[in-house]
Each structure stands twice: as structure tokens, then as C-alpha cells.
C-alpha positions, -999 to +999 in steps of 0.1 A: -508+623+287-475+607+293-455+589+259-467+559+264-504+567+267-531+569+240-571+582+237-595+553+230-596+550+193-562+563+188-537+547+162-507+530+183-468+535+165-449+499+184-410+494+175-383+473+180-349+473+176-329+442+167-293+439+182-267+414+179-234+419+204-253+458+206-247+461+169-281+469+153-291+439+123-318+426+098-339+397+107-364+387+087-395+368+098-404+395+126-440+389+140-460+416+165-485+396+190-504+426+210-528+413+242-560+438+247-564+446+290-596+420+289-569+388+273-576+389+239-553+390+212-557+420+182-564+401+149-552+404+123-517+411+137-504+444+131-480+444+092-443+449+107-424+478+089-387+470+079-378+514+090-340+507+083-310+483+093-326+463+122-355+489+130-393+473+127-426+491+136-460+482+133-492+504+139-520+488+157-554+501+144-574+522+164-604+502+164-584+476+183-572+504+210-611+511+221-609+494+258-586+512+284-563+495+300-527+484+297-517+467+262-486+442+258-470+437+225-440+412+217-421+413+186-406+382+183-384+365+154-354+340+151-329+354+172-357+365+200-381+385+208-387+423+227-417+429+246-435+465+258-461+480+266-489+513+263-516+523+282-549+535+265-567+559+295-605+567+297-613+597+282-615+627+304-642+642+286-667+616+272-679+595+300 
């Protein structure tokens, strides 16, 4: 698999880096919306991590990483907001 592909059911690490004039820098009130291949939206929203001066994360569940297909996630807060992506593939083995 390639780094930004996951197994169905497999726990998804998402971060974000927050730069002012590419100086890395707090902001509070971070929010992660992620958007399922069929549309929907995973609910709750995945907790966002403060990992150190203007470095977030947040772990989407594996229950919410069953379908395959490409996910989008956008951290957004005050200043703006960073989106990305990851693919969950079909198993090779379990058909």
C-alpha cells in the first residue's frame, strides 16, 4: 500500500500544520470535517490533538473507514483551513 492508503477498518492519523508568513503557530478553535466516498460526513467529528506549536492531528475511527474509496478531510479554523486526502482500498484478500 502506498502512505496515503488504508485496509477497511483501519484507524486514519490526519494532521495539519498551521503557518503564518511560513512560521509555524497556535490557533485555537481547530475543527476536522472528513467526507466518506458515498457524501456523508463522519459523526462525531474526529477530537483534534494540539502535537506541539502549530501541529494538530486527529484520528478518524475505524468504523468510519469501512467503505473504499477516497476520503477528504478539512481542518479549518480562524486563520483558514487545509484540506487532504486518503484512500481506503478493497481488501485483496476478503472479497
Amino acid at each position: 500500500m502506498r502512505a496515503n492508503e488504508y485496509a477497511p477498518g483501519q484507524p486514519v492519523r490526519v494532521k495539519n500544520a498551521v503557518k503564518l508568513a511560513n512560521i509555524l503557530v497556535d490557533e485555537a478553535g481547530q475543527v476536522i470535517t472528513v467526507r466518506k466516498p458515498d457524501g456523508s460526513y463522519v459523526t462525531p467529528a474526529p477530537t483534534v490533538v494540539h502535537d506541539g506549536l502549530g501541529l494538530y492531528s486527529g484520528v478518524v475511527p475505524g468504523a468510519d473507514n469501512m467503505e473504499p474509496g477516497t476520503y477528504n478531510y478539512r481542518f479549518a479554523g480562524p486563520n483558514g483551513a487545509k484540506e487532504g486526502s486518503y484512500v481506503v482500498t478493497r481488501s485483496r484478500v476478503l472479497q
